[in-house]
Structure formats: structure tokens, C-alpha cells
C-alpha positions as CSV (number, residue, x, y, z in Angstrom):
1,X,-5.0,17.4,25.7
2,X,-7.8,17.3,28.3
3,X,-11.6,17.1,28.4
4,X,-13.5,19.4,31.5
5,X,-17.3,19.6,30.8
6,X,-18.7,17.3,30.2
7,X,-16.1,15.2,32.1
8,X,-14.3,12.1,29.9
9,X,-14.7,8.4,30.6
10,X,-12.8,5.3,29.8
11,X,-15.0,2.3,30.6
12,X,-12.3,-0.2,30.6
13,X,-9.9,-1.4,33.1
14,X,-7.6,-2.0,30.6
15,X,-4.0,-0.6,31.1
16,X,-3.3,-0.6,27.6
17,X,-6.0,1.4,26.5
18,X,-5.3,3.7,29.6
19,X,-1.9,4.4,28.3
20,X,-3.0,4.8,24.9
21,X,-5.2,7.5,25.4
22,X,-2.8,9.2,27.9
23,X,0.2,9.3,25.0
24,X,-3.0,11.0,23.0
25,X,-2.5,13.7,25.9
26,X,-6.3,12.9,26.8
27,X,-7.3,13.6,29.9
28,X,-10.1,11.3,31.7
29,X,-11.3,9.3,34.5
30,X,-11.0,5.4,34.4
31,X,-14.5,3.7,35.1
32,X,-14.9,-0.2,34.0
33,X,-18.0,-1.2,33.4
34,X,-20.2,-4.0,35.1
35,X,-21.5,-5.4,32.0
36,X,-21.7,-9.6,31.6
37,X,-19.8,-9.5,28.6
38,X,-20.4,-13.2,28.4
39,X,-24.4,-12.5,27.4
40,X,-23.8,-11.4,24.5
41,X,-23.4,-14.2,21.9
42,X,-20.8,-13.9,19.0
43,X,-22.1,-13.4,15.4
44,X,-20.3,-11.3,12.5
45,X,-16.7,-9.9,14.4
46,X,-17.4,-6.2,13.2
47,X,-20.9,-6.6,14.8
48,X,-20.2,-8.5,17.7
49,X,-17.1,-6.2,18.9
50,X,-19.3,-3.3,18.1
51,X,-22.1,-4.4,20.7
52,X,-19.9,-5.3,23.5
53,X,-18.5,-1.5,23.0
54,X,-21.3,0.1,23.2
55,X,-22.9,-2.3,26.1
56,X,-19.5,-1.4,28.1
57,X,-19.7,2.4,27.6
58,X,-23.8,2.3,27.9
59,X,-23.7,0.7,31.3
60,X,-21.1,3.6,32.8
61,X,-22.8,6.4,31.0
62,X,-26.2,5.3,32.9
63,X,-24.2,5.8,36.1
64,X,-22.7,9.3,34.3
65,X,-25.1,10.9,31.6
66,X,-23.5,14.1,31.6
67,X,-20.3,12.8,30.9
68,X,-19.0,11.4,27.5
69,X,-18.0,7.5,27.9
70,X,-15.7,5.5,25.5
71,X,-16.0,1.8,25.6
72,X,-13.8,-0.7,23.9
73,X,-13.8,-4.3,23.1
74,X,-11.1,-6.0,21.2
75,X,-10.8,-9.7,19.7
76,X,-9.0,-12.3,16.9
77,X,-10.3,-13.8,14.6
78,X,-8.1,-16.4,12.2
79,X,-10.6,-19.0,9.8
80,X,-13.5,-17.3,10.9
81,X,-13.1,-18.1,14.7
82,X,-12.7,-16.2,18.1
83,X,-9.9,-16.1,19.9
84,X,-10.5,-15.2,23.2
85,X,-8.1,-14.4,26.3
86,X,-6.7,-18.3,27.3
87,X,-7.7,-19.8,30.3
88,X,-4.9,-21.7,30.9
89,X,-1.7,-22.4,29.5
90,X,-3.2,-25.6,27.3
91,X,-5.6,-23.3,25.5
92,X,-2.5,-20.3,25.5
93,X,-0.2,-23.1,23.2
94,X,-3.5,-24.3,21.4
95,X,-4.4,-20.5,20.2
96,X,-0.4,-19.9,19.5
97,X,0.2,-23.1,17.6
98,X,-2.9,-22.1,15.2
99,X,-1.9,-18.9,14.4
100,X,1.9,-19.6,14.0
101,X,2.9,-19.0,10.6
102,X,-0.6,-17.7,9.3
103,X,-2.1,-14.2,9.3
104,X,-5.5,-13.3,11.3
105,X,-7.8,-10.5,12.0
106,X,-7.7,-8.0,15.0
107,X,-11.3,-6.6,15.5
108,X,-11.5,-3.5,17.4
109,X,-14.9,-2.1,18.2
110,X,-15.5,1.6,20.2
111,X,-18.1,3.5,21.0
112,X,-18.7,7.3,22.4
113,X,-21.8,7.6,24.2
114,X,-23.2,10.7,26.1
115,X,-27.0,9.7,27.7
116,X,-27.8,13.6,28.2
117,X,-27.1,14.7,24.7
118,X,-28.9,10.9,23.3
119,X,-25.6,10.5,21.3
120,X,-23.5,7.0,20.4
121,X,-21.0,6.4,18.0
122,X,-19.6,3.1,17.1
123,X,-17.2,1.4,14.4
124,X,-15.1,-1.3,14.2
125,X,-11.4,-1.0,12.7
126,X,-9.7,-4.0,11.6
127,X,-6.1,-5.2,11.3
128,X,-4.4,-8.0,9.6
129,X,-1.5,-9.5,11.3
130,X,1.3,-12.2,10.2
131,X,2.7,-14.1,12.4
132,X,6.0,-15.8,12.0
133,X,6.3,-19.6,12.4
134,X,7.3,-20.3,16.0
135,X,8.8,-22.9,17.3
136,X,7.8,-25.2,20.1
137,X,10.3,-24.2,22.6
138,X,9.7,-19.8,21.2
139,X,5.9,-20.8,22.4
140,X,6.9,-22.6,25.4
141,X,9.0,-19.7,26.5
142,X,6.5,-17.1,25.8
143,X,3.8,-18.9,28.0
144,X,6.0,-19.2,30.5
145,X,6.3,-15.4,30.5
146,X,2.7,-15.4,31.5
147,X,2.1,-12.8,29.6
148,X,-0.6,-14.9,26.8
149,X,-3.1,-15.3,29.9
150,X,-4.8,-11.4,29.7
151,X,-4.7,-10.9,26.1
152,X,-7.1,-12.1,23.0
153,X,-5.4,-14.3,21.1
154,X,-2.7,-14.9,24.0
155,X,-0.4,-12.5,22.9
156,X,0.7,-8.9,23.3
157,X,2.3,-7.2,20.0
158,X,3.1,-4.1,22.7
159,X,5.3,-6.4,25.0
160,X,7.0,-9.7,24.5
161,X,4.6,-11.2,22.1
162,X,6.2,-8.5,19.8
163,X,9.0,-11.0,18.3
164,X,6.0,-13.1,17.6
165,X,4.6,-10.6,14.5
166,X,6.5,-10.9,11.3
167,X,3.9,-7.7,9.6
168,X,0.9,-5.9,10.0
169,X,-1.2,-4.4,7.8
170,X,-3.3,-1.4,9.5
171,X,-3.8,-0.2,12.7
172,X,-1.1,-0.4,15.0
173,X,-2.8,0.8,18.3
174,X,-5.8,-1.2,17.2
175,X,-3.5,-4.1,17.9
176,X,-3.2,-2.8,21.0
177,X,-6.4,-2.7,22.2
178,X,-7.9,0.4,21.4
179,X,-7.6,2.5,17.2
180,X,-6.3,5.5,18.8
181,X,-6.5,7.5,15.4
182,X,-10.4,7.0,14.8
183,X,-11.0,7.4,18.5
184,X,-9.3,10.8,18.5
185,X,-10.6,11.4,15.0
186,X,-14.5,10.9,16.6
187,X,-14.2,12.4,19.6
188,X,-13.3,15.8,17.5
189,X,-15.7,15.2,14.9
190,X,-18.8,15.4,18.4
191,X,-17.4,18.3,19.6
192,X,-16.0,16.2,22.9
193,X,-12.3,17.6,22.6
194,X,-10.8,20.4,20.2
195,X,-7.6,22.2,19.9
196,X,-6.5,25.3,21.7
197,X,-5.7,27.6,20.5
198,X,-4.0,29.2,23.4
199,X,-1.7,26.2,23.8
200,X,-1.5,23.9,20.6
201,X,-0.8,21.0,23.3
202,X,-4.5,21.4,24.8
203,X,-7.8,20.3,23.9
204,X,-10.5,21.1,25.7
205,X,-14.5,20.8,25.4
């Protein structure tokens, strides 16, 4: 797949969501954005997900109107709180100990946003997740993998933190970081990518 005119953006540093779309066969430029994700306050997680996404991909696509910029923000939620990415390894065992055993919520929000055409799209996708129980010397092992201290909820279901999920119910990729499906799914609906039909392997604009 590959997007030419107008040009594709991925406003995310993430290499997750990089290698996500690239498996989609999308072709883009990576551009993180500057926004101050911290001034925004968190309300409903479908809401709040949402309005970091579409900050994140408004900022680049000020910088790049003609171009069509996806922005992403992911979080957990588990008794109606935030997990956020740990700061350290106390809060990496205090966010792994309380969702141990217990299911939570994966909130993905993304948006599409084009400044020249005045077009946005946003949704959020949620995921439920089980966790097995762990024990303390499983969560011991896994922080000292380092790999909690990047990821909401301190874990990665792509990587290590895989052994930590008993069953999911919903989006994989969402999980991830990023619902490839709806993203893909959108960006076909606004006319951003579509099939060739030279080569069944391409999209372009």
C-alpha cells in the first residue's frame, strides 16, 4: 500500500504504531507532534483519548495542511482509573500488582485530519483485557526487563508482557497502540488510500 498526494503522516514517535501501519503495507512519513499532552485534563476515557488524538495530529497538520495526518493516543483504564506509562519501577509493580488477576480497558483514540480539505475524523476502540495472576517474583522479573517503563499500563502485550495476558476480548492491534482495522477502514472510507487495481498489493490516493 502507499499514499502519494496528498502525502501520509504518522504523528507519533511511537515504534509500534510505525510497524503497525507498515505490516498494513502503508506508506508514510513519521512526524511526532509537539503537543503538551499533559494540558489536557482526563475526563470520560473515550473522550479524553479522542482529544489527545486529534490535538497530536492537529498540531502536525498545521505544519502540513496538504497532507493527511493520523494521530494516536492510547491508555488503561481498570476501576475507572488511568494508567499511565510508570515513572519508575515503584509505580511499574504498583500498576502490575492492581491489574494482576483482574480484567481492564485498553482505550485507543485516532484521528485523520487534513487542514486543506477542513476534514477530522476521530473514534475511540476499546479492548477488554484479562490478566493472569502474577506472582511477585513473574512482576519482579518483568520490571527488570525494563520493558514496563514506555508503555501505559507498564506492559507490552506485543513483547514480553505477552505471558502476562490470559485473554482479550477485541482489538488486538488496539492493544498495541494503534486499531489498525478501523484506521485502515477510515482512511478508505475519505478517499486517502484505495486499491489498485493494477497491482492488488497497492493503494494509492
Amino acid at each position: 500500500m502507499q499514499a502519494t498526494t496528498p502525502q501520509l503522516i504518522l504523528a507519533s514517535q511511537s515504534p509500534r504504531r510505525r510497524y503497525l501501519l507498515e505490516q498494513a503495507g502503508l506508506t508514510f512519513q513519521v512526524i511526532p507532534s509537539s503537543f503538551d499532552e499533559d494540558s489536557v485534563r482526563p475526563k470520560n476515557p473515550s473522550e479524553y483519548v479522542k482529544t489527545l488524538a486529534t490535538a497530536k495530529a492537529d498540531e502536525v497538520a498545521s505544519r502540513y495542511p496538504g497532507s493527511w495526518v493520523i494521530g494516536a493516543d492510547t491508555i488503561v483504564t481498570i476501576d475507572d482509573s488511568i494508567l499511565g506509562k510508570p515513572a519508575d519501577a515503584r509505580q511499574a509493580r504498583e500498576m502490575l500488582v492492581r491489574l494482576s488477576g483482574q480484567s481492564h480497558f485498553v482505550y485507543t483514540g485516532y484521528a485523520i485530519v487534513c487542514k486543506q480539505t477542513n476534514s477530522c475524523h476521530c473514534e475511540a476502540v476499546q479492548t477488554r483485557v484479562q490478566f493472569k495472576a502474577l506472582s511477585d517474583a513473574e512482576i519482579d522479573w518483568y520490571i527488570e526487563s525494563g520493558e514496563p517503563f514506555d508503555k501505559a499500563g507498564a506492559y507490552a502485550i506485543q513483547g514480553l508482557g505477552t505471558f502476562l495476558v490470559r485473554s482479550i476480548d477485541g482489538s488486538y492491534t488496539n492493544v498495541v497502540g494503534l486499531p489498525v482495522c478501523e484506521v485502515i477502514e477510515t482512511l478508505f472510507k475519505l478517499g486517502v488510500v484505495r486499491l489498485s487495481h493494477a497491482n492488488a498489493k497497492e493503494v494509492a490516493v
